[in-house]
VODO-102717 format. One record per residue (C-alpha): x, y, z. Coordinates in pm, 1 decimal, always signed. Each point is the difference from the previous one (the first is absolute). Layout:
N
{rokol {X Y Z}}
...
END
This chain:
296
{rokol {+11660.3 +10755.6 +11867.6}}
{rokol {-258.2 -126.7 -241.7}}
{rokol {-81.4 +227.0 -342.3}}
{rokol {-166.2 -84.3 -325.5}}
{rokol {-292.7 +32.9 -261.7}}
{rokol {-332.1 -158.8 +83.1}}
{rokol {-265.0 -3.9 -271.7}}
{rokol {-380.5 +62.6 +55.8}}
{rokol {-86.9 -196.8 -267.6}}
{rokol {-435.2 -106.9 -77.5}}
{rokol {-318.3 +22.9 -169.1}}
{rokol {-192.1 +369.2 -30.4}}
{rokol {-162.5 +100.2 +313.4}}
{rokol {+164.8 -219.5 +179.7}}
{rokol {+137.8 +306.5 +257.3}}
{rokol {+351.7 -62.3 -81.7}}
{rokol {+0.8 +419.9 -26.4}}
{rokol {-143.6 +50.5 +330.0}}
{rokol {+195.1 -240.1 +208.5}}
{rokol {+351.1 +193.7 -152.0}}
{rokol {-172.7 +311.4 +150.2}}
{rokol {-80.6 -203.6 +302.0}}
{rokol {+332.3 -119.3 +55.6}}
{rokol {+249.7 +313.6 -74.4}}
{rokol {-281.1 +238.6 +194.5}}
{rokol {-9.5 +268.4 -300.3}}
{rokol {-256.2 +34.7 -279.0}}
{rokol {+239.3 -94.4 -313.0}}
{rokol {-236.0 -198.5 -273.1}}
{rokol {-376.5 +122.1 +11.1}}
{rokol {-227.8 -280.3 +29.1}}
{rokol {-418.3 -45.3 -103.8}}
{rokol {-217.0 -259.5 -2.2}}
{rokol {+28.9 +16.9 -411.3}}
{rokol {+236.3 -260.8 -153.0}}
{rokol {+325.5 +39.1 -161.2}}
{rokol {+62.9 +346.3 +198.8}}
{rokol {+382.2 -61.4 +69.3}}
{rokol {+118.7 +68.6 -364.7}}
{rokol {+407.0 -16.1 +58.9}}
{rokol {+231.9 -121.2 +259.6}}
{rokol {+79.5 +151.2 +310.3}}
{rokol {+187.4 -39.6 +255.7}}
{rokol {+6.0 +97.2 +381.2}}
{rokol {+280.5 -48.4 +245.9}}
{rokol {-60.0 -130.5 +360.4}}
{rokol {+276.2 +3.9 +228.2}}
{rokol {+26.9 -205.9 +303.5}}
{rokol {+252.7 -52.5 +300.8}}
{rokol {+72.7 -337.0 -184.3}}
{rokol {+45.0 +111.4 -331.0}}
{rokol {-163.9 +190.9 -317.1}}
{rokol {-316.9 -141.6 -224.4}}
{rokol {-6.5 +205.4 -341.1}}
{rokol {-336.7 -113.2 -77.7}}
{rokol {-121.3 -8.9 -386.9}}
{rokol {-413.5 +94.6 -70.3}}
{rokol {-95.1 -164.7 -341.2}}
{rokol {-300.6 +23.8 -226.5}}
{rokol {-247.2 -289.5 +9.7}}
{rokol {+45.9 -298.1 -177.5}}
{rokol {-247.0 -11.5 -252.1}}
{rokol {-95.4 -65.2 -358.8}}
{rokol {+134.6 +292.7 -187.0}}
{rokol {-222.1 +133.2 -244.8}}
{rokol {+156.2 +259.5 -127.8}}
{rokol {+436.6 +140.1 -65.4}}
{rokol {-66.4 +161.1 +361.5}}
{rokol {-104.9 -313.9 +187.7}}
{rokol {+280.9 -230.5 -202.3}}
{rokol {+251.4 +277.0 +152.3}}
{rokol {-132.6 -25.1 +350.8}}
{rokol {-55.9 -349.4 +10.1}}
{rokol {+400.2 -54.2 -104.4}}
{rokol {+91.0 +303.4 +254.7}}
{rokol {-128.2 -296.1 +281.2}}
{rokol {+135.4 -292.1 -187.5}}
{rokol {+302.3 +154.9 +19.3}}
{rokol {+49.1 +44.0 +316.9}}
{rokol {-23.8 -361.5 +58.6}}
{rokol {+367.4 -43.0 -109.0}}
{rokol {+128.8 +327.8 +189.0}}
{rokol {-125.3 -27.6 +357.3}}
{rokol {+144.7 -267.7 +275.5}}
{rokol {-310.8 -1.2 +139.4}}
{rokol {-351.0 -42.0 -183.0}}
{rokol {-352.8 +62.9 +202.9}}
{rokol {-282.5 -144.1 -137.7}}
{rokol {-291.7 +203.1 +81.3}}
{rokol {-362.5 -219.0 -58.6}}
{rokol {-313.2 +191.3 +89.5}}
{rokol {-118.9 -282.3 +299.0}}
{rokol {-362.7 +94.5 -48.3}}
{rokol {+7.3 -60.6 -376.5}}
{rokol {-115.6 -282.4 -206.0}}
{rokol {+316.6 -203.3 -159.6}}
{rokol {-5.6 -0.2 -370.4}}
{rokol {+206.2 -5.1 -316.8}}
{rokol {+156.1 +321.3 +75.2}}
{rokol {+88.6 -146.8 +338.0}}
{rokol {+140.0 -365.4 -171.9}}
{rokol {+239.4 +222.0 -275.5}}
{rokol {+109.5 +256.5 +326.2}}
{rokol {+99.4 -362.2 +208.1}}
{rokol {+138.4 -161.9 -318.5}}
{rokol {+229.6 +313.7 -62.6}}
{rokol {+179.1 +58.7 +296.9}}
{rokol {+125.0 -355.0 +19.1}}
{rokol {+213.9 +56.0 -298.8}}
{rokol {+206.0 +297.1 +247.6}}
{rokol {+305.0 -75.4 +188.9}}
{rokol {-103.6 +207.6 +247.9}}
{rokol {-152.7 -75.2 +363.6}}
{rokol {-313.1 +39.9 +12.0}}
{rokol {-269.4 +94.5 +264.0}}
{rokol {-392.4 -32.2 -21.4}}
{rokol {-158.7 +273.8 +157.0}}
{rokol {-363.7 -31.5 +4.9}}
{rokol {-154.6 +340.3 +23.4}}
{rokol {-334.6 +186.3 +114.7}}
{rokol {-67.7 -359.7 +263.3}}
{rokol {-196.7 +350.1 +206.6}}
{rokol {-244.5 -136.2 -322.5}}
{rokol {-36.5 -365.7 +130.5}}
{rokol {-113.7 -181.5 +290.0}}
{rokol {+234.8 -252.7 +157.2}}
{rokol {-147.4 -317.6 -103.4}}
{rokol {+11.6 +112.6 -359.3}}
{rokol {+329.0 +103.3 -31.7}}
{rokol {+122.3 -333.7 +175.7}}
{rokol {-34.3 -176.1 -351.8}}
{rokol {+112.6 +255.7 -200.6}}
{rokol {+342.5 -12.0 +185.2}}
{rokol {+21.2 -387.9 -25.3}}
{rokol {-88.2 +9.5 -415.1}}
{rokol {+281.6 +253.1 -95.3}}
{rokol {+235.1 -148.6 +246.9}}
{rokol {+33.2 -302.4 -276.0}}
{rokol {+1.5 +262.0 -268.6}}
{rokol {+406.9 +114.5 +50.2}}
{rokol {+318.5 -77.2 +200.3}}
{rokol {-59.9 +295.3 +235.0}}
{rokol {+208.1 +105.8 +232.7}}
{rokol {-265.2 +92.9 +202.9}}
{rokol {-388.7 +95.9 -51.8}}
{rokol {-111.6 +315.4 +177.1}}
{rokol {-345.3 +91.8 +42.0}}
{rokol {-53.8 +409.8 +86.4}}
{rokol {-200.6 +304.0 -86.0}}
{rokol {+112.0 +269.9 -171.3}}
{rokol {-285.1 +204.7 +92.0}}
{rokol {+17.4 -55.8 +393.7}}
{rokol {+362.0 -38.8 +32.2}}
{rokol {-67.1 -430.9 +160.6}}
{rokol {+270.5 -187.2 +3.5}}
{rokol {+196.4 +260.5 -194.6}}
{rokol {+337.0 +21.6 +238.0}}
{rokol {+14.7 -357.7 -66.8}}
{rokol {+26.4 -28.8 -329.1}}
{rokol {+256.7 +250.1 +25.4}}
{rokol {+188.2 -252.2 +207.2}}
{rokol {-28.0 -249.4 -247.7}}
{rokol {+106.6 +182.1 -312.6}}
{rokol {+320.1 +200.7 +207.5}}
{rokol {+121.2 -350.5 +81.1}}
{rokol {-29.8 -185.1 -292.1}}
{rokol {+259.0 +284.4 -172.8}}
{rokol {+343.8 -49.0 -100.8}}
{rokol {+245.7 +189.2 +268.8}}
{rokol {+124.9 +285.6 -94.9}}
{rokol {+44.1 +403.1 +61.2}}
{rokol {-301.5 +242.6 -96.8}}
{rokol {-31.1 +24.4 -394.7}}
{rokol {-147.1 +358.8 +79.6}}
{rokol {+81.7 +327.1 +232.4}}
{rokol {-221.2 +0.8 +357.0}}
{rokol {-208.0 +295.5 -132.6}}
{rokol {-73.9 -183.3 -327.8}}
{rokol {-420.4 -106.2 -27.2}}
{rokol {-76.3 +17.3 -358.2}}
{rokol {+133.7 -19.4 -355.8}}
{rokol {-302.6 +192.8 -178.0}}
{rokol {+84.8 +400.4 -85.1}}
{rokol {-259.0 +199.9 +207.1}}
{rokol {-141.9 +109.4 -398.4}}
{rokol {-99.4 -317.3 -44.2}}
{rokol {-137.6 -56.3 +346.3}}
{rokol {-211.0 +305.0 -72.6}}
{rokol {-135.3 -132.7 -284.1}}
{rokol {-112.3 -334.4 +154.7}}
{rokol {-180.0 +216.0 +275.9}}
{rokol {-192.2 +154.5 -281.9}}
{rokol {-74.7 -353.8 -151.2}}
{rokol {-86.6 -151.0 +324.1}}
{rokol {-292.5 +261.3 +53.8}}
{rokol {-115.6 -99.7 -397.2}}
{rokol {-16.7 -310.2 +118.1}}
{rokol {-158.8 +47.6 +321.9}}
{rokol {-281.9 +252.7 -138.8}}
{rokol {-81.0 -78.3 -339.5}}
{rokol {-195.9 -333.6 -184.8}}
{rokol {+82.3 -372.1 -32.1}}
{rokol {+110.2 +66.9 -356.0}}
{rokol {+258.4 +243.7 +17.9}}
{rokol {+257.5 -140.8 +215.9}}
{rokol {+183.5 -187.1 -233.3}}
{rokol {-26.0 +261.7 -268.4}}
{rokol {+133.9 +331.7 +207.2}}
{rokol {+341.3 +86.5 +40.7}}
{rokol {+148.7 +328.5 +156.7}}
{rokol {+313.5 +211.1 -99.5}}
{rokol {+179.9 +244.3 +127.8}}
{rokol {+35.5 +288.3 -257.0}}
{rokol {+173.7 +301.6 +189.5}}
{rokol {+148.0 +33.7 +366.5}}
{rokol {+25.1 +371.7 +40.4}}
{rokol {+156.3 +141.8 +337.1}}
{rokol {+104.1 +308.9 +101.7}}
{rokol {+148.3 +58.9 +332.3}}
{rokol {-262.2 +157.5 +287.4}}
{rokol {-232.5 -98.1 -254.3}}
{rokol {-300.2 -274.0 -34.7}}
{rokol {+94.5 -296.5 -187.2}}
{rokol {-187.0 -27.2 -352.8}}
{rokol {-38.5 -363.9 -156.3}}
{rokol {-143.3 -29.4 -330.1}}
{rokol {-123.4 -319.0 -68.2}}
{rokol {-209.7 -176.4 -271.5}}
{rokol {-216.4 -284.8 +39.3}}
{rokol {+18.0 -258.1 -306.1}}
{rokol {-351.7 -208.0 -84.8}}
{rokol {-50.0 -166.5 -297.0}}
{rokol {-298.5 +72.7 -164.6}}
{rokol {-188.4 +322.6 -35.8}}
{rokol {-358.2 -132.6 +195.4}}
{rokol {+262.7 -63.9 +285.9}}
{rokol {+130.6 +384.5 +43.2}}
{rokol {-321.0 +151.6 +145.8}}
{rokol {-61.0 -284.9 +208.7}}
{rokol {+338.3 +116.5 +193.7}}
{rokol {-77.2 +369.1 -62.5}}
{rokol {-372.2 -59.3 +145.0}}
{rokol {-300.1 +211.7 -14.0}}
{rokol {+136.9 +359.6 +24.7}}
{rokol {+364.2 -90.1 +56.7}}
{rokol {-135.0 -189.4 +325.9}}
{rokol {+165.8 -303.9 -60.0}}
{rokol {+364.6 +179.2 -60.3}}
{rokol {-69.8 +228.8 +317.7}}
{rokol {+20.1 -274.6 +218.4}}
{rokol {+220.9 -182.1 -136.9}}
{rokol {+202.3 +319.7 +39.1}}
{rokol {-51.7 +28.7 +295.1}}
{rokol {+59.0 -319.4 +154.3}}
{rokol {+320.7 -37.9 -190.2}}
{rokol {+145.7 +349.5 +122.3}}
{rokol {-87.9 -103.4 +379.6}}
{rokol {+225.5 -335.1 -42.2}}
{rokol {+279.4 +239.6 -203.2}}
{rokol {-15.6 +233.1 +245.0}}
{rokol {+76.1 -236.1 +283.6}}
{rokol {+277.9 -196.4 -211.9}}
{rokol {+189.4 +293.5 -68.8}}
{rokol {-61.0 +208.2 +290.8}}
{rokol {-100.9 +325.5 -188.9}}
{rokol {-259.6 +164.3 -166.6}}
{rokol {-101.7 -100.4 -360.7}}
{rokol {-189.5 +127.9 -243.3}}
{rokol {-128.1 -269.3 -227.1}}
{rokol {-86.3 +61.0 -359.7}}
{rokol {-148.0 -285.2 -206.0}}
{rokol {-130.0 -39.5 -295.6}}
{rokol {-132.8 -361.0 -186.9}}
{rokol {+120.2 -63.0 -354.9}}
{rokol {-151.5 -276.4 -217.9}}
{rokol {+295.7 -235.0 -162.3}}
{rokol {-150.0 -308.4 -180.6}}
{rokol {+180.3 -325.0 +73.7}}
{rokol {+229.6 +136.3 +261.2}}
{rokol {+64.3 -334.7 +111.1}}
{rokol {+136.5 -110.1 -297.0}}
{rokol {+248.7 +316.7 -61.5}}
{rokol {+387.7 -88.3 +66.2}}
{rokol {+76.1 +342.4 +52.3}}
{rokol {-269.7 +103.1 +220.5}}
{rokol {+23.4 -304.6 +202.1}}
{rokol {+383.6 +103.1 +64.9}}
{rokol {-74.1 +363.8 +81.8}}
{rokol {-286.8 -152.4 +266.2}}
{rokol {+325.1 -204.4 +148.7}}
{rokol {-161.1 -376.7 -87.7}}
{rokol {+309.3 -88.4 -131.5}}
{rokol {+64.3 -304.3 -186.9}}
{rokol {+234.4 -275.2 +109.3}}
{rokol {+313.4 +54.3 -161.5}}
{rokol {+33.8 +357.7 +120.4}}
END
């Protein structure tokens, strides 16, 4: 029997998010075509015949700009000297830059294994993705390079291959029935986030976050969830309200649908948006909001 960590470790966007969903079949981490969406760690369990993956989701690496970006960027740095196993995920269809140089340069320094998984190739035509995989091949000691799509599932069963085998042996680290580390209140609010994301401007992403105020249940009852979305400045809070409460209605209403599903019940959503200047930069917010900082 094989069982261990293996990191998803890359640069925003790179669909490190969506291939964890792809791989343990559930919807655990939300994912959008916005950067920097995956704020914490996560992890999601995969077992096998052969053995048990506990697979660990990290924020992109990035240049943090502000006390909530330092404390996600360390969250993945960390993991570098935790897992036995450490997948590199590159976006194949993007340009290489400095961002891509500092990811390369930094997981040399782990003791790990690692893996190169080249992600969304469903993006790329053969002939171009030919020379990608012969570049980064000199980039690392791999033990082994993996092109796939997240998105279409190619070449997907594969790389599970790869990453079961190059474990430690060893019996499962977590029960059969075990997917997910992340409480279904914070799962909640990600939903919520993921539909802020999804609906509203360029500009907000990186400036909204969602918490979970109240979980009130009765039994035979609907579920109420009271939740209030953070933005920083007060121009920002109508643009997620919209024209008439439009905006907030469908965000609403998307986010209850996905709730709905996840926790197979009905759910009455109440949300309200709260202005809270420099969020990003507030210890005690940022702990409440679960982006925890490294030595916790």
């Amino acid at each position: 029997m094989k069982s261990g960590f293996v990191s998803l470790i890359g640069r925003p966007n790179a669909g490190k998010s969506s291939l964890l969903n792809r791989i343990v079949g559930e919807k655990i981490a939300i994912v959008s075509d916005k950067p920097q969406t995956t704020r914490h760690r996560i992890l999601g369990v995969k077992n096998y015949p052969e053995g048990q993956v506990v697979f660990v989701d990290t924020p992109g690496i990035h240049r943090p700009l502000h006390r909530m970006n330092v404390r996600m960027v360390d969250t993945a740095k960390e993991t570098l000297r935790e897992v036995d196993v450490v997948g590199v995920v590159i976006d194949a269809s993007e340009s290489a830059g400095q961002g891509l140089k500092y990811l390369l340069n930094l997981v040399k320094d782990t003791d790990a294994k690692t893996a190169l998984i080249l992600n969304k190739i469903d993006l790329m035509k053969k002939h171009r993705l030919l020379p990608v995989l012969d570049q980064l091949s000199k980039e690392g000691d791999w033990h082994a390079i993996v092109p796939v799509s997240a998105l279409t599932g190619d070449n997907i069963d594969h790389l599970e291959e790869v990453l079961l085998s190059a474990l430690p042996e060893g019996e499962p680290l977590y029960p059969p029935d075990y997917l997910t580390d992340q409480p279904e209140r914070t799962m909640v609010a990600e939903m919520i986030r993921e539909q802020v994301l999804r609906l509203t401007r360029d500009e907000l992403p990186f400036s909204t976050a969602v918490m979970l105020d109240k979980w009130e249940e009765e039994e035979g009852q609907m579920l109420r969830l009271y939740l209030t979305i953070f933005v920083e400045r007060d121009s920002q809070k109508p643009i997620v309200i919209g024209r008439g409460g439009e905006m907030i209605k469908e965000i609403g209403s998307a986010a209850r649908k996905e709730v709905q599903a996840f926790l197979n019940r009905k759910v009455f959503l109440d949300i309200r948006v709260a202005v809270k200047e420099e969020w990003r930069e507030n210890d005690r917010l940022l702990d409440e909001l679960g982006v925890r900082p490294k030595d916790r």
